[in-house]
N, C-alpha and C positions, 0 to 999 in steps of 0.2 A: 244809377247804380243799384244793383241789386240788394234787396234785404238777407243776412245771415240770419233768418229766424231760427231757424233748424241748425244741429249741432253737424259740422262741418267734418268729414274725416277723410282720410288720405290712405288711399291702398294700393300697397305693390301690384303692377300687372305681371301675374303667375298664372292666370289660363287662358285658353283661348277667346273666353266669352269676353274677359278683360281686354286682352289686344284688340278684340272688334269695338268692343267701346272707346278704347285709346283710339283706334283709325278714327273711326266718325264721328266725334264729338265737333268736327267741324262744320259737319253738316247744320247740326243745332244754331251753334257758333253765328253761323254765317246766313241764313236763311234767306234775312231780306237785304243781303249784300249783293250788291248786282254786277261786283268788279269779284268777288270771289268766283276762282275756276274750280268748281269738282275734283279732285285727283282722281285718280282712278285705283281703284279699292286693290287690286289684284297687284297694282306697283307698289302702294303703302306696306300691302302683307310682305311682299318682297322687301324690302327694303329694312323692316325690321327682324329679319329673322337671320341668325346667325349662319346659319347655313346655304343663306342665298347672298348676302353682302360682304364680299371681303374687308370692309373693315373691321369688322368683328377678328378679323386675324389678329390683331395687333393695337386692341381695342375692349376694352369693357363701359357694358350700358345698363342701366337700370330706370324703368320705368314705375309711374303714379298717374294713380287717376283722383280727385280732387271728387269728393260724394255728399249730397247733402240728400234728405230721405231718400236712400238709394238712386238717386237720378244724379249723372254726371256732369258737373257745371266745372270742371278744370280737369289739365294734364301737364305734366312735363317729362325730360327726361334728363338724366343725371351722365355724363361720357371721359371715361379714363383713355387718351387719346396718346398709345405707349409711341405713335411716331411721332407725334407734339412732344412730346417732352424729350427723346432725343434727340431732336433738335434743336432744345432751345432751351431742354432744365431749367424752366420756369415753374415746375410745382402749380402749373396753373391746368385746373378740372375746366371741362366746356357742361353747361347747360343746353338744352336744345328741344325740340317740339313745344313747345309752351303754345297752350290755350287755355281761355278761359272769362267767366261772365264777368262783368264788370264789378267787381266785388275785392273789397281789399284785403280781407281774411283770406279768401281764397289765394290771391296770386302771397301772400306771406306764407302760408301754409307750404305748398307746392315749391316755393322756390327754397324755405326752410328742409322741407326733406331733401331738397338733392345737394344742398347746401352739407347739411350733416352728411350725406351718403360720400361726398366728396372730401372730407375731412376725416374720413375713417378712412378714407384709400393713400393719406397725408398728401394731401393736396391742400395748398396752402392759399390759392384764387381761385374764382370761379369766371369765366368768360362766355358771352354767348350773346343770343341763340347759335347755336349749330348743331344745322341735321342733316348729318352727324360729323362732318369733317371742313376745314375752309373748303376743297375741292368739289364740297356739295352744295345744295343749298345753306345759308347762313343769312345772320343780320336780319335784326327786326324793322319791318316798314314804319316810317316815322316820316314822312313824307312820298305826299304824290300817290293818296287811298283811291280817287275815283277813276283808276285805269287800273285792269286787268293787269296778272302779273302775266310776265313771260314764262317760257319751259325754264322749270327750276330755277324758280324765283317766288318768294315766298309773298303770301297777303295778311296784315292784321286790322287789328280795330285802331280806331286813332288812342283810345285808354289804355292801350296795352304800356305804350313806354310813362305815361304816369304814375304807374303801378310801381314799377321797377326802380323808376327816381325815386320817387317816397322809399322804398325798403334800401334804399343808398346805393342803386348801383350807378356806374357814371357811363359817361362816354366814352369807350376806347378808339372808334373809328368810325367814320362815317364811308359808305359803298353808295357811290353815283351810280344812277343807270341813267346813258342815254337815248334819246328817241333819236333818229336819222329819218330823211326821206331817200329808200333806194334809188329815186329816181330822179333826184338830184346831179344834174352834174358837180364834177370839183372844180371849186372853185380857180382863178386863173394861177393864182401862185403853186395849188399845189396838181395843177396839171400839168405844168411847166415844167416840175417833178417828175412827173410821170412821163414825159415827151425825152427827160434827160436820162430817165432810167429805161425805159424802151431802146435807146442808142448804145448801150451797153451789151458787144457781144458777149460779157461773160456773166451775166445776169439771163438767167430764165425763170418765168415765172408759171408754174402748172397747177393743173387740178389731182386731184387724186385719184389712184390709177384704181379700181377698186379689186382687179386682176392681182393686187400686190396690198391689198386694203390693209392685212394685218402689219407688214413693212412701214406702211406710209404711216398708220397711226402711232408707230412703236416714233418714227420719226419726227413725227406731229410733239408728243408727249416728250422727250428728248428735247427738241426745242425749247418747249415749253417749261421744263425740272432745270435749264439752261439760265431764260432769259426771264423768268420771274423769280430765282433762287436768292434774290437779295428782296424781297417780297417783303413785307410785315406777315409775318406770321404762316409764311410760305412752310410746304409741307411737301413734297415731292408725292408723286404716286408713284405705289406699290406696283411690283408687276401683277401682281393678283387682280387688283384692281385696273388697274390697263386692262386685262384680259375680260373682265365684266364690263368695262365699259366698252371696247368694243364690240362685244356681244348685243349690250345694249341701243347700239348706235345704228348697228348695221340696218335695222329695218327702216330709217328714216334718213339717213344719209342719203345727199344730194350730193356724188361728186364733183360736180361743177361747184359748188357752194364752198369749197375747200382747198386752199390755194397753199402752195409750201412755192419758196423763192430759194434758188438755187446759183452760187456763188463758183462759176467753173467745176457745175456739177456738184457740186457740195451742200447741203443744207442748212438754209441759214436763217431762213423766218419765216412763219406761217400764222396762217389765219383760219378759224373754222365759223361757218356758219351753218345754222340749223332749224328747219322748220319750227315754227310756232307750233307746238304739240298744244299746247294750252287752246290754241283758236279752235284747232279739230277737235278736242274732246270738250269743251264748255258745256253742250247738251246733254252728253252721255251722264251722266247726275254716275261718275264713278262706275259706269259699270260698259262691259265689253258683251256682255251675254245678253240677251239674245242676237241682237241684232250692232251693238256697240261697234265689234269687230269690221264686220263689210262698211260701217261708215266711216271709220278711223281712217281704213288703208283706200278707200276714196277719196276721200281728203285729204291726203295724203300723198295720193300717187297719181292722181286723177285731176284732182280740180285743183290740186296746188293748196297751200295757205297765203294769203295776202301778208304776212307779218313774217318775218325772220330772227331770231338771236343771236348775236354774234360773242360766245362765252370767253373767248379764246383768240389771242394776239400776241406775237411775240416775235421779239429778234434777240441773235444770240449774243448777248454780250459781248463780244468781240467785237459786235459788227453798229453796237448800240451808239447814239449819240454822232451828232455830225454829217455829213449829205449822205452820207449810203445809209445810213441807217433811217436816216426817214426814207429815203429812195425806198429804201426796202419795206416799210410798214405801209406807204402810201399803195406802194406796188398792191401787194396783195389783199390790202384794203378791197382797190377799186379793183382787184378782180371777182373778188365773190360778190361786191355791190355789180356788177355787171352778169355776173350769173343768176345773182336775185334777181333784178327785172327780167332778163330773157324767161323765169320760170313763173312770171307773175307777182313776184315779189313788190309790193309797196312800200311796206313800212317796216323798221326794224329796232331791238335795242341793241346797246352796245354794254354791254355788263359783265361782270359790274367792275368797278376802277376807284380802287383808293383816294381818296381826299387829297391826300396831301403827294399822287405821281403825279406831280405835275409836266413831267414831259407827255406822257399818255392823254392828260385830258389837251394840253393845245394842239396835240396830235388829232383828237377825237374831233373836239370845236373845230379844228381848220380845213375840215373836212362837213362841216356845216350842223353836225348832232349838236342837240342841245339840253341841258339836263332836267328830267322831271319830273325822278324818283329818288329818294335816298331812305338805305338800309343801315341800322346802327350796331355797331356790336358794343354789348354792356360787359362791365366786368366789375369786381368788389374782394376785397381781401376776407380772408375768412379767419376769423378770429380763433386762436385756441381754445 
């Protein structure tokens, strides 16, 4: 643990020299972490600036950076999340970006201002991490630190949730991620599944047409605001945010990798899988210039990523529960596990999935993944 000799202070990020110190401070962070991936600097700026991220629509954020003789040893962020609480009028504020040295003044300090910053907005809990929304990354790593995260999946130190116990915040949920082997077959029960739901002329199951790409995903996301709507802490996406994300996808999108299942033409469950961005860029130390760029979309387009994520699974309620609806998740499963190996694909996670859905994890296990990360979200009342 580090010593507080020097007097500790806490300043709003208001310029841009501060926003670049709030991005990198992970760099420091993490130096001689060897499962820590680089982000890439030019997505971080993105991502927090109001006028490149549609959450900002429907959303208010404030930033800190944690300073002891001007040199940066903490950050967090404080988020008014106006579709969270429409949802759910729970008077509960999200925490989120939190980093910092091993030091306990510092993480009280830090979580202290965005604590106040959220009680002046009358927010009455504080939950987190989330950066910035459940649809984004979230949940602190508290298991399973010596493997690399996946794309948009977060890394910390093992002291970080210490920290956080001590100043009293508890456990609100635990997020599994599993590892699978793509090249696994399934197992005999649930290919048996799969041989039952192949005989089915009014079941199809496809890839995404990329000809019709903006459709499919609007269809993909629809699914998905469907059959995860009874969710813990489910939040639909905006159309705005639809419209960024597929902007964001389109360069890496594999449409074989991306299955929707079709019910006499109708759409009723899908599956996306997506390149390990995390494997390609680990070298790039955050950066696309000079040469960053041509190795990305190499890796990318070229030599493939050995690793895959799978963020995204769903059937529609209607169709949830009882043989067609595993028919249907199994289905589309093992179709993008089939299009991962044809591209190279080895190994993948399945992330992330609630503690307590237990129909999704014997879905996950019976199909051979097994778990070997867990993400926490904390949460603590906030006192008048």
């Amino acid at each position: 643990m580090t010593s507080g000799t020097q007097a500790l202070s806490i300043k709003a990020v208001e310029t841009a020299a501060q926003r670049d110190a709030f991005i990198r401070l992970p760099w420091t962070l993490y130096q001689d972490d060897p499962a820590w991936v680089p982000p890439l600097l030019q997505e971080r700026r993105d991502h927090l600036n109001p006028r490149k991220n549609p959450f900002f629509q429907t959303a208010e954020a404030r930033f800190w950076l944690a300073l002891r003789a001007g040199r940066t040893v903490g950050r967090i962020s404080a988020q008014v999340n106006h579709a969270h609480l429409a949802r759910h009028g729970d008077a509960t504020g999200h925490f989120g970006m939190l980093e910092a040295e091993d030091d306990a003044e510092t993480f009280q300090a830090l979580t202290a201002t965005a604590e106040d910053w959220l009680r002046a907005q009358g927010m009455r809990r504080i939950s987190g991490p989330f950066n910035f929304s459940i649809n984004e990354e979230l949940g602190l790593l508290v298991d399973g630190f010596a493997a690399p995260p996946y794309l948009l999946m977060g890394h910390a130190r093992p002291y970080y949730a210490g920290h956080l116990e001590h100043l009293g915040y508890r456990k609100q949920k635990d997020l599994l991620c599993y590892h699978y082997d793509a090249r696994r077959e399934p197992p005999p029960p649930v290919a048996g599944l799969l041989r039952k739901a192949a005989r089915l002329e009014e079941l199809t199951v496809r890839a995404m047409d990329m000809g019709r790409y903006a459709q499919d995903l609007s269809t993909i996301m629809d699914i998905f605001n469907d059959a995860w709507s009874e969710n813990w802490g489910f939040v639909p996406m905006s159309e705005a945010e639809l419209q960024s994300l597929a902007r964001d996808l389109r360069p890496i999108v594999r449409p074989q990798s991306i299955a929707i299942a079709e019910l006499d033409g109708i759409p009723v469950a899908m599956a996306i899988s997506l390149p390990n961005v995390n494997e390609a860029i680990a070298d790039l130390d955050g950066r696309l210039l000079p040469f960053g760029w041509a190795k990305l979309i190499w890796r990318l387009k070229v030599k493939t990523t050995k690793t895959a994520r799978v963020p995204l699974m769903g059937v529609r309620k209607a169709h949830q529960g009882g043989l067609m609806g595993a028919m249907l998740a199994f289905s589309v499963i093992d179709k993008i596990r089939r299009a991962q190996c044809a591209l190279g694909v080895e190994h993948g996670e399945l992330s992330w999935v609630l503690e307590d859905n237990q129909p999704m994890i014997r879905m996950i296990e019976a199909v051979g993944a097994v778990p070997y990360k867990t993400y926490r979200l904390y949460g603590r009342a906030l006192a008048a």
